[in-house]
C-alpha positions as CSV (number, residue, x, y, z in Angstrom):
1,X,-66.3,-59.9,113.1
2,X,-69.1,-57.9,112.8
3,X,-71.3,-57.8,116.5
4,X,-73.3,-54.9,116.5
5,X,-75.0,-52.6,113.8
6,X,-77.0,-49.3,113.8
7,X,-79.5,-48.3,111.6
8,X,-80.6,-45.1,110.8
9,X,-84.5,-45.0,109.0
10,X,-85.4,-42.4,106.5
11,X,-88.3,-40.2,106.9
12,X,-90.5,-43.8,106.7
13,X,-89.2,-44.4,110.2
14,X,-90.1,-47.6,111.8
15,X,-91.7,-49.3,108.6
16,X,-92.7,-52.7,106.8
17,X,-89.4,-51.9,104.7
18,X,-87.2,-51.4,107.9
19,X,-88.5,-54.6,109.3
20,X,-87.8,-56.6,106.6
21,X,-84.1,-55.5,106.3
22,X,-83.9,-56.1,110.4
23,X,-85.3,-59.8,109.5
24,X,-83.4,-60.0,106.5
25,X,-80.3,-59.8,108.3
26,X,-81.1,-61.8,111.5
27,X,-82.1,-64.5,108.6
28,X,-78.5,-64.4,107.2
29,X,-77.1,-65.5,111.0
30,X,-80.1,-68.4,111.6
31,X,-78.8,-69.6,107.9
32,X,-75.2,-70.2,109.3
33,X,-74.6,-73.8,109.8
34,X,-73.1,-74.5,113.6
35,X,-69.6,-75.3,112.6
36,X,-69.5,-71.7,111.0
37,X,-70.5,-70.1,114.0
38,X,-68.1,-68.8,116.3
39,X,-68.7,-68.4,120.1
40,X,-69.3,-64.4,121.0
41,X,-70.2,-63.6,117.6
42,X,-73.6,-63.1,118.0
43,X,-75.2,-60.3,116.1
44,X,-77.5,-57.0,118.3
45,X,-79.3,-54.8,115.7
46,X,-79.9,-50.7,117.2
47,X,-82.8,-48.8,115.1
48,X,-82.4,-45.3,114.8
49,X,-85.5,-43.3,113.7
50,X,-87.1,-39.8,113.4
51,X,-90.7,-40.9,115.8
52,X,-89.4,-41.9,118.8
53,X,-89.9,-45.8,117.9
54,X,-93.4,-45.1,116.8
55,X,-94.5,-47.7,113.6
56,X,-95.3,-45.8,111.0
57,X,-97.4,-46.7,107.6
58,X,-97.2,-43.5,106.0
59,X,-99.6,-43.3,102.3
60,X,-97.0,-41.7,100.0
61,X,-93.4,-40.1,100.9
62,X,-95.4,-36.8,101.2
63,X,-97.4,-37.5,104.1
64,X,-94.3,-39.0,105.8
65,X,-91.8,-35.8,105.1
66,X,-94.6,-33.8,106.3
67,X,-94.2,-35.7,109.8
68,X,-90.9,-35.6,109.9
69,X,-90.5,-32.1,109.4
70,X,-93.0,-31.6,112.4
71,X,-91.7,-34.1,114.8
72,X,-88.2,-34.4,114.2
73,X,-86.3,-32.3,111.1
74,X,-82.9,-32.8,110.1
75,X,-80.8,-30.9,112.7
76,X,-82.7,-33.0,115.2
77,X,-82.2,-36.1,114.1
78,X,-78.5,-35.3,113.4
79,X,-78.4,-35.0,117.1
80,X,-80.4,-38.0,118.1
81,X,-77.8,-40.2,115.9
82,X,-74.7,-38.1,117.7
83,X,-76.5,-39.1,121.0
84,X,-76.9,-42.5,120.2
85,X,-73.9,-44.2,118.3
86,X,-71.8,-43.0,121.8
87,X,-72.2,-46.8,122.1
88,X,-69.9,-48.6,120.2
89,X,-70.9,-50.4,116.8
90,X,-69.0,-52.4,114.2
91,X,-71.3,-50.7,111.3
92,X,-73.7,-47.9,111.0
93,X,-75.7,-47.6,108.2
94,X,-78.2,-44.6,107.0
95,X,-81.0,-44.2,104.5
96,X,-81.9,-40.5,103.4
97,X,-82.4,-38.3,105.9
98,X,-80.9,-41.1,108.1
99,X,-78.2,-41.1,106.4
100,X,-77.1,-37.3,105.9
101,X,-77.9,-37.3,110.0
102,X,-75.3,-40.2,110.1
103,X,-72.7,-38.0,107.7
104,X,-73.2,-35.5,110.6
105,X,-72.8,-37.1,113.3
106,X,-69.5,-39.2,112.1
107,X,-67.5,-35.7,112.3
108,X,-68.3,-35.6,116.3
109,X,-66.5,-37.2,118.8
110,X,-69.1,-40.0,119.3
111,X,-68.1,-41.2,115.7
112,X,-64.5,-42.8,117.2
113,X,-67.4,-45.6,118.7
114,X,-68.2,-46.8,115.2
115,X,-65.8,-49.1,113.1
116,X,-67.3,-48.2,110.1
117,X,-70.3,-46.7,107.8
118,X,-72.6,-47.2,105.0
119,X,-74.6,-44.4,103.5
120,X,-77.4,-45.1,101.2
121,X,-78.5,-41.9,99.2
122,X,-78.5,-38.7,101.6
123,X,-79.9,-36.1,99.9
124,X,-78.8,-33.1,102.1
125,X,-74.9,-34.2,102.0
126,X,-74.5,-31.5,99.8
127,X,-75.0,-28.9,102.5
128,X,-72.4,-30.3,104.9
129,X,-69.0,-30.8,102.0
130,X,-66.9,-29.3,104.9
131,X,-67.4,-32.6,107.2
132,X,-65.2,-35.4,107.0
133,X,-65.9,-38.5,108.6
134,X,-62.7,-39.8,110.7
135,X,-63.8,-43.8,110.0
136,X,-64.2,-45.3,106.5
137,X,-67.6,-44.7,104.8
138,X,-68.8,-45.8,102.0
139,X,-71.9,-43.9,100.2
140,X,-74.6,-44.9,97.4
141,X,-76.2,-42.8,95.8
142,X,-79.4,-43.3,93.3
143,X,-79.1,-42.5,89.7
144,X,-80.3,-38.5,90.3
145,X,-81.0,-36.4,93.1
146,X,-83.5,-33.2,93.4
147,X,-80.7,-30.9,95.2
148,X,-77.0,-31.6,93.5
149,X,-75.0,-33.5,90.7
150,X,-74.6,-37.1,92.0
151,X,-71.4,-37.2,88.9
152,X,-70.4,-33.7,90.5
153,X,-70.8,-34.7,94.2
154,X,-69.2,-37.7,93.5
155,X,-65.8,-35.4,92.3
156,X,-65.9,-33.9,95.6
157,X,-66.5,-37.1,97.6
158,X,-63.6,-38.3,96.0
159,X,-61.4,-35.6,97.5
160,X,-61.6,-37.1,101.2
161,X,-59.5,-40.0,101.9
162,X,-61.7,-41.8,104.6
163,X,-65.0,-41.3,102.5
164,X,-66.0,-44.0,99.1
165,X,-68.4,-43.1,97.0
166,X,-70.5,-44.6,93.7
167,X,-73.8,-44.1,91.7
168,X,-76.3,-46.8,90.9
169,X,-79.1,-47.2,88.1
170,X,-81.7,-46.6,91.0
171,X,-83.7,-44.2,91.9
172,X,-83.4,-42.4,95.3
173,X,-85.0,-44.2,97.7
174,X,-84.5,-48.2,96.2
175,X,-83.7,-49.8,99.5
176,X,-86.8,-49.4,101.4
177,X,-90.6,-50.9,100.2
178,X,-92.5,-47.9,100.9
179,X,-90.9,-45.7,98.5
180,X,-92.3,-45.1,95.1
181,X,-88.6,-46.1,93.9
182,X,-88.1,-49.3,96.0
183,X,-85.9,-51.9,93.9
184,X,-86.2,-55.2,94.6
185,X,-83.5,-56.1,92.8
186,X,-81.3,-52.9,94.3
187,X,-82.7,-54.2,98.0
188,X,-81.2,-57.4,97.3
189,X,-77.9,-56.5,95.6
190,X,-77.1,-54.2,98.6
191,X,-78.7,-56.3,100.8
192,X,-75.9,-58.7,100.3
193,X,-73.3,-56.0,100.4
194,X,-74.3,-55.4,103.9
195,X,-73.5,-58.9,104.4
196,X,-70.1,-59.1,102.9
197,X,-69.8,-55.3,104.5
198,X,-70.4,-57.6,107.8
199,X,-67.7,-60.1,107.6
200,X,-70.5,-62.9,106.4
201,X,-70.6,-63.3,110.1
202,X,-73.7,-62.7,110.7
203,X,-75.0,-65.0,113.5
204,X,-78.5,-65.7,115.4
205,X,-79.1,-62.0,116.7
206,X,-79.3,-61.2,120.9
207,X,-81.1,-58.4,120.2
208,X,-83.3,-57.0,117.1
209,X,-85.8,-54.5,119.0
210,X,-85.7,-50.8,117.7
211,X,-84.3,-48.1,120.1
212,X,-83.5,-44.7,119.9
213,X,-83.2,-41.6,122.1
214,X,-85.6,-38.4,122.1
215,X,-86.0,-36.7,119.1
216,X,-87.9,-33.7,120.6
């Protein structure tokens, strides 16, 4: 029963496209009719992000990798996500940058707090092969990706027991609205896996506010 999840933003951070997946999935518990819901299985949603809980409405992805790369950059927010999931969580999920941080951070010792892990399209996986998460984790990746061979890297994905992988007909980027390759037909596909990822247990949430610790 799922009780607690942790997201980890792309480069977007704390975005129009995060919010609506935070609301889309508080939405999926208010929808539950009372004699599905079972005492103590309300839901708390944790937001990871690269700007210290700062919105953001970033123009293009240009402008908002050129922020992230000043205020945060990838070893960094690896360690903010290490920092954070010490608490526990029934499922983590990435996006991007998030979600390479999150591939990071689920070979540390931290990682034994979370039940489980989706990945959605991180881009510098390639550079960390030698890391194997110790809990189940499930990664999707777009259709192409600048740095590797998403048929290739899915060969070597396939090699660690703990860790599924798959391509879709997206393009990197399809679960968030701000990207250039937002799907909403991909958002709403895996939108539902989340669910059925969740147990369909999704009840009324206790707690939906973003949080995260220093990035700097």
């Amino acid at each position: 029963m799922i009780k607690h999840i942790v997201i980890v933003t792309d480069i977007f951070g704390l975005c129009i496209g995060l919010e609506q997946l935070v609301q889309d999935l508080a939405q999926a518990g208010k929808n539950q009719t009372d004699a599905d819901q079972t005492a103590g299985s309300r839901l708390s949603i944790t937001v990871i992000d690269p700007f210290q809980q700062q919105r953001q409405c970033f123009s293009n992805e240009q402008q908002a990798y050129a922020a992230y790369t000043e205020q945060c950059g990838h070893d960094n927010y690896a360690s903010t996500v290490a920092r954070a999931i010490v608490q526990p969580a029934d499922l983590a999920i990435g996006f991007s940058a998030g979600a390479s941080a999150l591939w990071r951070a689920l070979s540390t010792p931290a990682a034994a707090n979370i039940k489980q892990a989706m990945l959605f399209y991180p881009g510098q996986i390639h550079q960390y092969l030698k890391l194997t998460p110790d809990i189940p984790a499930s990664i999707i990746f777009g259709a192409s990706e600048p740095h590797f061979n998403v048929d290739a890297m899915l060969q070597l994905l396939s090699q660690k027991p703990s860790v599924s992988a798959c391509k879709t007909m997206y393009q990197h980027g399809f679960m968030n609205q701000p990207s250039a390759a937002f799907s909403e037909e991909a958002y709403q596909h895996y939108l539902n896996v989340i669910k059925e990822r969740s147990g369909g247990l999704l009840n009324t949430p206790t707690n939906t506010a973003a949080t995260t610790a220093e990035t700097r």
